[in-house]
N, C-alpha and C positions, 0 to 999 in steps of 0.2 A: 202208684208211682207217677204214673201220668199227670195228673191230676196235682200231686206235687210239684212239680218241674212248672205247670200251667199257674200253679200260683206264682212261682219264683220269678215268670217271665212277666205276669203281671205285676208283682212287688215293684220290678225292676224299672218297666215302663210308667212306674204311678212317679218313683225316685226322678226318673228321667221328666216326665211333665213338671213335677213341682222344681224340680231345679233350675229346669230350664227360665225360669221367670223371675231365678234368684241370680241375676248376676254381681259383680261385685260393684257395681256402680250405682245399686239401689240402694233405699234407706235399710233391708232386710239381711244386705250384707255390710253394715256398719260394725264396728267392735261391740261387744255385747258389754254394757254397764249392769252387773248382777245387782245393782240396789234399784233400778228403774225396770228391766227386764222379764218379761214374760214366764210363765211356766217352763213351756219347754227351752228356754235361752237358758235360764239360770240353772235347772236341776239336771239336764241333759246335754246342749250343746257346749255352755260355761265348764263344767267339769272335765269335756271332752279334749277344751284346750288346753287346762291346767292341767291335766293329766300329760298331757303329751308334750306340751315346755316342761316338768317336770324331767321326764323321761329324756328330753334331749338336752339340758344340762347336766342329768347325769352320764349321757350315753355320747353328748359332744355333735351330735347330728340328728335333724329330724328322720333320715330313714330308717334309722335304726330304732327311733323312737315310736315311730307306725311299726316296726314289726313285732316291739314290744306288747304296744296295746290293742294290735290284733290279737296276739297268741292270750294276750288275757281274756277279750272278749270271748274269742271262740273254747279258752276253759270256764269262763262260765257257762258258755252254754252246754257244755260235753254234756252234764248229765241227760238234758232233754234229747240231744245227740244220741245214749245210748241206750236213753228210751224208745228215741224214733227206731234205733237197731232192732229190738227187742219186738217192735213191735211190726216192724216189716216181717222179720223172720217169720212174727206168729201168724202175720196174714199169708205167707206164702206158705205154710202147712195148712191154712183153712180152705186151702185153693180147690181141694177136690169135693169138699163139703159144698161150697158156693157155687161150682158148675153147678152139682147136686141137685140144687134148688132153684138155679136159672133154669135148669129145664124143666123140671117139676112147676114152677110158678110162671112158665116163659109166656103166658096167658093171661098172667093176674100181677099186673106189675107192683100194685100195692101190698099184694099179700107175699110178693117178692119183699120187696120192701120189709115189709113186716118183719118174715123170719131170720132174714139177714141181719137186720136189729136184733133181736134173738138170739142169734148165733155168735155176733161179737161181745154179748153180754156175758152171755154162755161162757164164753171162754175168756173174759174180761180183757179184750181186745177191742182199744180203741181207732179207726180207720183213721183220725185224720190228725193220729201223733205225729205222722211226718212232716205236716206242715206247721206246726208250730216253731219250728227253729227260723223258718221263713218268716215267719210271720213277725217272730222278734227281730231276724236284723234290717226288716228294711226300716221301720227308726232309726236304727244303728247308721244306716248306710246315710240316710237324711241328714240325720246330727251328724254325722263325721264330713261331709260334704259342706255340712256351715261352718263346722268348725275351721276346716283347712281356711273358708274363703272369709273366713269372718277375725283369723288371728295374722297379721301380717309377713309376724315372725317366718310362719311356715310358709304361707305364700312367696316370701324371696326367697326363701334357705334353696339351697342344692344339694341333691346327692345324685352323684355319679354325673351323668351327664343332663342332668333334667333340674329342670325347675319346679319344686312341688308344687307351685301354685299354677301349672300352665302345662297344657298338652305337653307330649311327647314330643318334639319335633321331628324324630327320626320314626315314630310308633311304632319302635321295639318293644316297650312295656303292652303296649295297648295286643299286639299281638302276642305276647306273652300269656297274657289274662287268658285271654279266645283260649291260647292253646291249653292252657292249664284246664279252664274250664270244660272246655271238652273233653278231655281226661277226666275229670273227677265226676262228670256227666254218666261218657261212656262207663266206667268203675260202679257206680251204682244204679246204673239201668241191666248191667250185666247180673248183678246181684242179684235183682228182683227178678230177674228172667223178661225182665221187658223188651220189643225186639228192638235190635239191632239199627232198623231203620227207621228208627222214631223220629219224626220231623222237629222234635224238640231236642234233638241231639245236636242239630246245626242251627235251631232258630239261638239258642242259649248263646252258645260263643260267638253268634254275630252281633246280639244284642251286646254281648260284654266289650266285642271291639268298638264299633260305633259307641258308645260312649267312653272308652278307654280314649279315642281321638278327640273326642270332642270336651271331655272333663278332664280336670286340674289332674297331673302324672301320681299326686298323692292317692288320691281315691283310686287307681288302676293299681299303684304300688301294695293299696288293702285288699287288693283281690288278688292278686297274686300270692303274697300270706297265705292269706284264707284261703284257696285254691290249695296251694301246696300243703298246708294245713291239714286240710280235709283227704288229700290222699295219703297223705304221709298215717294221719288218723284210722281211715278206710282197712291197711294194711293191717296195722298193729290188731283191730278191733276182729278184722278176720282172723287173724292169728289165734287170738286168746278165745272166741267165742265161736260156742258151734249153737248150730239153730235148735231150740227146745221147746218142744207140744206145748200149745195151749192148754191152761189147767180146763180141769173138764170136772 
């Protein structure tokens, strides 16, 4: 789970570098012409905006519009979602097998290696299911970032007291995010039995505020969703599923 979160904070910080060199005053935030346009412009970011002027002429506001096509993104990803579940669970029953062998191999770090390959085979248990849902949305997070600042529309709309194309003024959202995310943090670090005072439990929602203040209120407005999203999700998934052995 560590190791998860360690990607999530790298995703976040790769997001944060390339953005930061995208401002809207460059040629790379221009409107996107989908007959001149690059791969990722046309098939990724292009879609991203039409999808979301779609959603705010039916829905009359872009906020509502972002909270539409978050809740879409994050059900396509459910199912890898409740693979990642599925597959936490099974690594948290192989816990006492993996002591096991760390101390049995705590000598022959390869042949640690080895068996522990072995073992997740064994019970066809992939280690690093949980980072795949990271792994898809920081595109996500990239494309939807050029999106906001590449369609105009959404950059002056308003909703509530914010400008989606521009910080926070007040950084009520931007602390919003922080706090959500530390919430959906703590919620699945508790899961996994990971402790308590894991340094990634407060690097995470600093990272989210610091760019919650510093990027357009739209992109803090998608984490907030998603955040609540994911716990709202968390709950339900606890509800209905109990943790079941690895086939053997």
């Amino acid at each position: 789970m560590q190791k998860r979160y360690l990607l999530i904070v790298i995703s976040i910080a790769a997001v944060m570098t390339l953005a930061a060199g995208c401002s809207p005053n460059t040629n790379a935030m221009q409107p996107i012409d989908p007959e001149t346009g690059n791969f990722w412009e046309v098939f990724l970011v292009y879609p991203l905006i039409l999808t979301l002027d779609w959603f705010k002429g039916l829905l009359g506001n872009y906020g509502l519009s972002i909270l539409i096509v978050t809740l879409l993104i994050r059900l396509l990803l459910l199912p890898l979602t409740l693979k990642q579940t599925k597959s936490s669970q099974a690594m948290q029953l192989l816990q006492p097998e993996m002591k096991k062998l760390q101390e049995k191999y705590k000598d022959n770090q390869q042949k640690l290696q080895e068996e522990t390959m072995k073992m997740f085979q064994k019970h066809n248990v992939n280690p690093m299911a949980g980072c795949f849902p990271a792994l898809i949305q920081m595109p996500i997070l990239i494309a939807f970032y050029q999106a906001i600042m590449r369609d105009p529309l959404i950059a002056k709309s308003i909703f509530l007291w914010m400008q989606l194309g521009q910080p926070d003024p007040y950084f009520i959202l931007p602390v919003i995010a922080a706090g959500t995310t530390y919430l959906q943090s703590k919620l699945m670090m508790a899961k996994s039995g990971t402790q308590a005072n894991n340094p990634l439990l407060i690097i995470m929602p600093i990272m989210i505020l610091v760019l919650g203040i510093s990027f357009p209120s739209a992109l803090a407005l998608y984490w907030v969703y998603g955040n609540l999203f994911s716990i709202v999700q968390f709950f339900l998934i606890q509800r209905r599923s109990t943790p079941v052995a690895p086939a053997t």
